[in-house]
C-alpha positions in Angstrom: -8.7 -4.0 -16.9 -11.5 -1.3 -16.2 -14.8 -1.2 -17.0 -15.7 -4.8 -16.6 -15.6 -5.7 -20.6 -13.0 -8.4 -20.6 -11.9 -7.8 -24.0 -11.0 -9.8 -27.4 -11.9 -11.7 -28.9 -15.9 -10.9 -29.0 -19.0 -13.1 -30.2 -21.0 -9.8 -32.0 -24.4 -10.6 -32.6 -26.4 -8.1 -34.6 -28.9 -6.2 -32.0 -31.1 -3.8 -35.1 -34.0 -4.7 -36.7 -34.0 -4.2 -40.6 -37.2 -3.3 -42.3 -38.7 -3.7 -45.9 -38.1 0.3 -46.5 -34.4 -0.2 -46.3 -33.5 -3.5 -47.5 -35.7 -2.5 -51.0 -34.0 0.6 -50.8 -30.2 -1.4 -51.0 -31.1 -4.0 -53.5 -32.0 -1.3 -56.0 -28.5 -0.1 -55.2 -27.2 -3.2 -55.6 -29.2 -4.5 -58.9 -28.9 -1.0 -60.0 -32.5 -0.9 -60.3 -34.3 2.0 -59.0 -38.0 0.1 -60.1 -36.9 -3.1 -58.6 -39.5 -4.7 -56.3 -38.7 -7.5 -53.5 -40.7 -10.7 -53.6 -39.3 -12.3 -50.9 -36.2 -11.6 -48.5 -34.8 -13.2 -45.2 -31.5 -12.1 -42.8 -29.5 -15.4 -41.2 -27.1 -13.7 -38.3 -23.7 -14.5 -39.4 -21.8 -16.5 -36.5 -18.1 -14.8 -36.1 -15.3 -14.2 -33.7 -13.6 -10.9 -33.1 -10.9 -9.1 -32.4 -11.9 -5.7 -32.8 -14.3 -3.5 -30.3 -15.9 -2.4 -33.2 -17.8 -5.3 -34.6 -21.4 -4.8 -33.8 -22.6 -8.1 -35.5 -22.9 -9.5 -39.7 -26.3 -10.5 -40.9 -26.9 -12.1 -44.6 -30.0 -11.0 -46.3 -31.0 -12.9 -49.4 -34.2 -12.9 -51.2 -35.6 -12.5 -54.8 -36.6 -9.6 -56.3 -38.7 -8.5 -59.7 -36.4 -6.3 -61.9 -37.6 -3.5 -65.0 -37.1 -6.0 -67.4 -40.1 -7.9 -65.2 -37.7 -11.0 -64.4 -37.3 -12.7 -60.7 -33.3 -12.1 -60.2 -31.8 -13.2 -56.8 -29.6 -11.8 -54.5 -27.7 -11.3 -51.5 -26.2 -8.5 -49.3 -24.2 -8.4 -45.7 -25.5 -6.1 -43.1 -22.7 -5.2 -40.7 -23.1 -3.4 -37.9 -19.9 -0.8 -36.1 -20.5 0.2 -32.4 -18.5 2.1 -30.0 -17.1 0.0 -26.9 -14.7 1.6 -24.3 -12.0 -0.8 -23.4 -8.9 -0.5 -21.0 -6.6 -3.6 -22.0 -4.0 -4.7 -19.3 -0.4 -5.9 -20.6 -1.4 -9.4 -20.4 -4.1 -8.4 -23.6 -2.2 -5.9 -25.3 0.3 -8.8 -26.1 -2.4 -10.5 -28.2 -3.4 -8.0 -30.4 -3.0 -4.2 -31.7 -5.4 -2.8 -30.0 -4.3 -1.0 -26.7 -8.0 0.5 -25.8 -7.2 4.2 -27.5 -10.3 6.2 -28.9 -8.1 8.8 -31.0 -9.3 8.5 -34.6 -5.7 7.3 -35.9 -5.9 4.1 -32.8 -6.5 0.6 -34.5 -9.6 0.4 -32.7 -11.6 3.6 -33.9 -14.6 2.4 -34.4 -15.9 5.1 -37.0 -13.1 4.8 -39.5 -14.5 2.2 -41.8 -18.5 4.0 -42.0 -16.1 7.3 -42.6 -14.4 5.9 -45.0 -16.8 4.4 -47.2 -19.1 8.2 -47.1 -16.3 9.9 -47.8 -15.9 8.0 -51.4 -12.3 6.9 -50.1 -13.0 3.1 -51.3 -15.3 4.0 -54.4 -11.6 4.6 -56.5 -10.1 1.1 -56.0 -9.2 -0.1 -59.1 -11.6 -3.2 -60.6 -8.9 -5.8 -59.7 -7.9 -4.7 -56.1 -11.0 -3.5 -54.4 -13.9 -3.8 -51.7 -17.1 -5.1 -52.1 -19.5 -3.3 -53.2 -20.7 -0.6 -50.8 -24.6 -0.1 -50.7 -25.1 2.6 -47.6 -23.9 3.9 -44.3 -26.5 4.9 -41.9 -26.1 6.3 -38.3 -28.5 4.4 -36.0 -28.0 6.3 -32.6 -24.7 7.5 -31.0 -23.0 4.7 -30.4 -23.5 2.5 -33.6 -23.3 2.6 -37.6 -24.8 0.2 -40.2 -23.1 -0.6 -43.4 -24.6 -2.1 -46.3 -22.4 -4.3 -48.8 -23.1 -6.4 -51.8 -22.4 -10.1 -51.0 -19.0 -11.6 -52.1 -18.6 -14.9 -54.0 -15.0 -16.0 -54.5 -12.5 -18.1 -53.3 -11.7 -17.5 -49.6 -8.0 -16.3 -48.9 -8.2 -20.1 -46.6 -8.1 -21.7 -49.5 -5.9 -20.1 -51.7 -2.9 -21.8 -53.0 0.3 -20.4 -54.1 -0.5 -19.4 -57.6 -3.5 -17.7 -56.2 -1.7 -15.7 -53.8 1.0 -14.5 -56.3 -1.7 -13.2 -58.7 -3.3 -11.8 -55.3 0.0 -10.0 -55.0 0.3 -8.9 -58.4 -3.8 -7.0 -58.1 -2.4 -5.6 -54.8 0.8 -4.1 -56.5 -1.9 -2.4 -59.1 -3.5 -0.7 -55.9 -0.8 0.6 -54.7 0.4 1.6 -57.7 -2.5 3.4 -57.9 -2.4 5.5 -55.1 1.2 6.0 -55.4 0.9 8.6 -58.7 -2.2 10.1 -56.8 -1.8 10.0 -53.3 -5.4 9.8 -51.2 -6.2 13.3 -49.5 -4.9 13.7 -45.7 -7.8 11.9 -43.1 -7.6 12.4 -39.2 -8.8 9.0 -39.0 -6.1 7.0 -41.3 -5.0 4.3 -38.8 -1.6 4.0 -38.1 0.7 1.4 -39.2 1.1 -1.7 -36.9 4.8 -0.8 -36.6 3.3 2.5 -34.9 0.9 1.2 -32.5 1.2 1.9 -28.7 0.7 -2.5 -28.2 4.0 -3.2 -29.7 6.0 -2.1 -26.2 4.2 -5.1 -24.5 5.4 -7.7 -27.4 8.8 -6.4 -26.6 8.9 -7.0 -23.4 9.6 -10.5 -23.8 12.2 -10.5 -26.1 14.8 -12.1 -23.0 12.5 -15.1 -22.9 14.0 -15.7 -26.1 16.9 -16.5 -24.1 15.8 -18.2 -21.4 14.1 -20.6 -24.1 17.4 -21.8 -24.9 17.6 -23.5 -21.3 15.2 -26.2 -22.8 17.4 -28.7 -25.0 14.4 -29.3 -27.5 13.9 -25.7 -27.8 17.5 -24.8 -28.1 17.4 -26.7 -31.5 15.3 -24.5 -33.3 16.1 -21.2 -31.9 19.3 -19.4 -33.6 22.3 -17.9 -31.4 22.1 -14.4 -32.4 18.0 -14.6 -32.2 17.8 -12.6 -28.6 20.6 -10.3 -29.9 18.7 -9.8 -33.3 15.9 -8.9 -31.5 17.1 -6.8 -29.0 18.8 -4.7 -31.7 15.0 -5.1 -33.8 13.7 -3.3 -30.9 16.5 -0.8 -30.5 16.4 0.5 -33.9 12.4 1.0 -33.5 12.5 4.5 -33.9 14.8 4.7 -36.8 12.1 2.1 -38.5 9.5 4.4 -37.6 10.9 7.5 -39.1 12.0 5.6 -42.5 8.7 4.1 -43.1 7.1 7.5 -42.7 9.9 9.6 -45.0 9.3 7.5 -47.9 6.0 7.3 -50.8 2.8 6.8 -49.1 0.2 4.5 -50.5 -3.5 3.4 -49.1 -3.0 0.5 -47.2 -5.6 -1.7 -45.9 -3.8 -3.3 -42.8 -5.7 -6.4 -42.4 -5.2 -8.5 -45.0 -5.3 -12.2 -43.2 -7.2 -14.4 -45.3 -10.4 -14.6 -43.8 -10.9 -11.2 -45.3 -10.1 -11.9 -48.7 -11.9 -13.3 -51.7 -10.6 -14.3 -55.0 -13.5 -13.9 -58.2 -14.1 -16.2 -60.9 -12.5 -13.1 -62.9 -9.5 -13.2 -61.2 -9.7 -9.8 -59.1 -8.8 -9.4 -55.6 -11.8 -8.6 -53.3 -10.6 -7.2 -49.5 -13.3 -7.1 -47.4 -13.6 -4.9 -43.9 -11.6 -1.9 -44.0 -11.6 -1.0 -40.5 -8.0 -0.3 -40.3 -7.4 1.7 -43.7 -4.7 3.9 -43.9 -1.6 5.3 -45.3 1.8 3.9 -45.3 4.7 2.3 -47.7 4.1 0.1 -50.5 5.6 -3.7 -49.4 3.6 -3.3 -45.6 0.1 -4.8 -47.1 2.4 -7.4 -48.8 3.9 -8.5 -45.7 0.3 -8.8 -43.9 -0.8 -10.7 -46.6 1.5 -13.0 -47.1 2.9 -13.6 -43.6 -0.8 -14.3 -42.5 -1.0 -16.5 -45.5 2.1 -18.6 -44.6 0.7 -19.0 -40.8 -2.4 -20.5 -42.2 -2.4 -22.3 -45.3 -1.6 -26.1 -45.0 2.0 -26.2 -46.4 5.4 -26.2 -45.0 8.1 -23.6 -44.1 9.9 -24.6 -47.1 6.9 -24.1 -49.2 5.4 -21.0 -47.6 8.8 -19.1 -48.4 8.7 -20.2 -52.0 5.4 -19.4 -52.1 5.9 -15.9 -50.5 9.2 -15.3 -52.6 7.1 -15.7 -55.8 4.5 -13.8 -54.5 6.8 -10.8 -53.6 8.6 -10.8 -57.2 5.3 -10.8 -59.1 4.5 -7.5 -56.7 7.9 -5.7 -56.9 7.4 -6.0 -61.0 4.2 -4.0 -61.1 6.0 -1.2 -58.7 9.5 -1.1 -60.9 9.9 2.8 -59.4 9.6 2.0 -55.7 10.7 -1.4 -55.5 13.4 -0.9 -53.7 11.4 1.1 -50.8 8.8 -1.7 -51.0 10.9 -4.2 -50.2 12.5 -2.6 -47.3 9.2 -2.0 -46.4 7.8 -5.7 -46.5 11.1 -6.9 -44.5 10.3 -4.3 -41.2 6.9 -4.7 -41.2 7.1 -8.9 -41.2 9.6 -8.4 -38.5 8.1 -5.9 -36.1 4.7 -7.9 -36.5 5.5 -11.3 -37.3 9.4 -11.6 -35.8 8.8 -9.2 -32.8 6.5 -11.4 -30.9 8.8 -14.6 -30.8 9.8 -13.8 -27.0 5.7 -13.6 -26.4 5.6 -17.1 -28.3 8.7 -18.9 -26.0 7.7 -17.5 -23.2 4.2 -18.8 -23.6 6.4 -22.1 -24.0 8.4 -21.7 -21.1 4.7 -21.7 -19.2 3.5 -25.1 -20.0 4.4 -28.1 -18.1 7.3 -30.4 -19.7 4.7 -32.3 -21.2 3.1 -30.2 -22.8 5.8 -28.4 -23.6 7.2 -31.5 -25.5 3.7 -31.5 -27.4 3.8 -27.9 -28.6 7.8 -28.3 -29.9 6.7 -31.4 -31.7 3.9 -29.9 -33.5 4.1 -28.8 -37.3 2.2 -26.2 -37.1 4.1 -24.0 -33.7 6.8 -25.2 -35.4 6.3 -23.5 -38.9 4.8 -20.7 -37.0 8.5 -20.6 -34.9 10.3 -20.9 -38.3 8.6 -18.1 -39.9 8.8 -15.6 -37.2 12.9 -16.4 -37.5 13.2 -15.8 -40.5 11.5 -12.5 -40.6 14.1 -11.0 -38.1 17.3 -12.6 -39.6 15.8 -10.9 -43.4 16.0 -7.4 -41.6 19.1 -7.6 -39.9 21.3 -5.8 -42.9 18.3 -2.8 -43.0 18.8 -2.4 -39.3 22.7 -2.1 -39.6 22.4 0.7 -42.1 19.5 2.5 -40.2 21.7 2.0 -37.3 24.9 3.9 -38.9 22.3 6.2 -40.9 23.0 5.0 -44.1 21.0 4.8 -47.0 18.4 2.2 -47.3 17.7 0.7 -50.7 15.2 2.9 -52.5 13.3 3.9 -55.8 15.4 2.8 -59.1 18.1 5.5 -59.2 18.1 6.6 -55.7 18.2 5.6 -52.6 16.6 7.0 -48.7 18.4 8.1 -46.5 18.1 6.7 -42.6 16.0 9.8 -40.6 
């Protein structure tokens, strides 16, 4: 590590003072009110952990303000703040995360993509069901940092979905993409790439043989499948056959982050994402498999009802994309295994670290467990797409043809 930041995941704590000028200036954007008049207004920092060099800090702002039609209507609106922070990760922190300290404007970590993306009308398309909140302002405050004004979203947090939630989650995604699929989003230099593309991958697969040396452990031996290291192994040798796929078939705007603390579900039943820090563009099914993979890993079921849940989930999404479902699907099952399945050696090995005790602790808890479970799955799903990419055979593909491996 250089540079004496030690890295993610960051406390940001909003440094900027706000003023009267400009918060009266974005709740006339946001009540649509260019005569509306504040009567009172307060920020509350918003208290958050981070993964992303970018985050410069979340403030609330709420107050009460005098419309045209002379009543008092309240309201609410998130201040977040972008920054630029140099960071040099070491292989121990480019396991953790996708970040591997690049400043190019396609890296995970570019810190103006979101502020770009938002001035350049990118998000103002997104269909009613599918979209971002709404966006009040971008302003530059000095070199190094951005401010972003959004409406506040109410809505049921992606934590506390359950599985009928999620499908109809699935099914507003599918309308997205859908979207962007018949008219593609003009070329950006700043699209991020997709997580099967970033640089941070190569230290995830560096453990792939503690898979095997997990197996030494009797407790661990019982949940870890024969042909995991080799199905790995061969995950991992077909990388850049993946790569190439992914990129030779339809392109959609993906938003790459969809975990649940970034998701709200409205009283109307639309889909809100919020933070779009790592937009880009890529294949329909790799949102899915964010989405739903980061659902599984969180929500309070079991394996058995995460994969039910998921399953529904992905067939409610496949019917709203009847033309590409094919490519969709293959998409969703290499994305959940290079991010979800890849990582399993980092997740043993991690294991293998811990005294027997402990050890013994982690095995028997549900949670590592279902997390273990999971993860398996997702590379014994891909197996059959890595055998044809391997003997460059066609991949399933759009109703009536099929893709052929690059």
């Amino acid at each position: 590590m250089k540079g004496g930041d030690p890295g993610p995941p960051y406390q940001p704590r909003s440094a900027g003072q706000l003023d009267t000028v400009r918060v009266r200036a974005a709740v006339r954007r946001l009540l649509a009110d260019p005569t509306a008049k504040l009567v009172t207004w307060r920020a509350t920092p918003i208290s958050y952990l981070s993964w992303s060099r970018s985050s410069g800090g979340l403030l609330l702002i709420g107050g009460t303000a005098v419309t045209g039609s002379g009543g008092e209507q309240p309201w609410q609106i998130i201040v977040k703040d972008v920054r630029y922070r140099p960071w040099t990760p070491d292989a121990s922190q480019m396991v953790r995360q996708c970040d591997h300290g690049g400043d190019r404007p396609d890296d995970w970590g570019y810190w103006r993509r979101e502020p770009q993306a938002v001035s350049a009308g990118l998000l103002a398309s997104l269909p009613g069901v599918f979209r971002g909140p709404p966006w009040l302002g971008v302003e530059r405050l000095d070199a190094t940092r951005y401010r972003m004004w959004q409406g506040f979203v109410a809505g049921l947090p992606g934590e506390s979905w359950a599985a009928g939630t999620l499908t109809a989650a699935a099914a507003n995604l599918a309308v997205m993409h859908a979207q962007f699929l018949a008219r593609p989003p003009a070329p950006r230099p700043w699209y991020c790439r997709s997580f099967v593309e970033q640089p941070a991958l190569r230290a995830r697969a560096s453990y792939i043989d503690a898979v095997r040396e997990a197996a030494s452990d009797p407790r661990v031996r019982r949940l870890v499948p024969r042909a995991l290291h080799r199905g790995l192994r061969r995950l991992w040798a077909t990388h850049p056959l993946a790569v190439g796929w992914l990129r030779s078939v339809p392109q959609t705007l993906c938003h790459r982050d969809l975990h649940p603390g970034n998701l709200r579900q409205t009283s109307a039943g639309a889909t809100v994402a919020l933070d779009w820090a790592q937009v880009g563009v890529g294949p329909p099914g790799e949102d899915l498999a964010t989405m739903l993979y980061c659902w599984a890993l969180t929500a309070a079921v079991s394996p058995a009802e995460a994969v039910g849940a998921m399953a529904a989930a992905e067939r409610r999404y496949y019917d709203g994309l009847p033309a590409v479902a094919g490519v969709a699907r293959t998409a969703f099952r290499l994305t959940a295994a290079y991010h979800y399945g890849l990582p399993l050696g980092v997740q043993l090995g991690e294991l293998l670290s811990l005294p027997a005790q402990r050890r013994a602790e982690r095995v028997a808890g549900p949670r590592w467990r279902a997390r273990l479970e999971l993860a398996v799955q997702s590379v014994e799903a891909v197996q059959a797409d890595l055998d044809l990419l391997t003997r460059g055979a066609a991949l399933a593909g759009p109703t009536g043809a099929e893709l052929s491996a690059p």
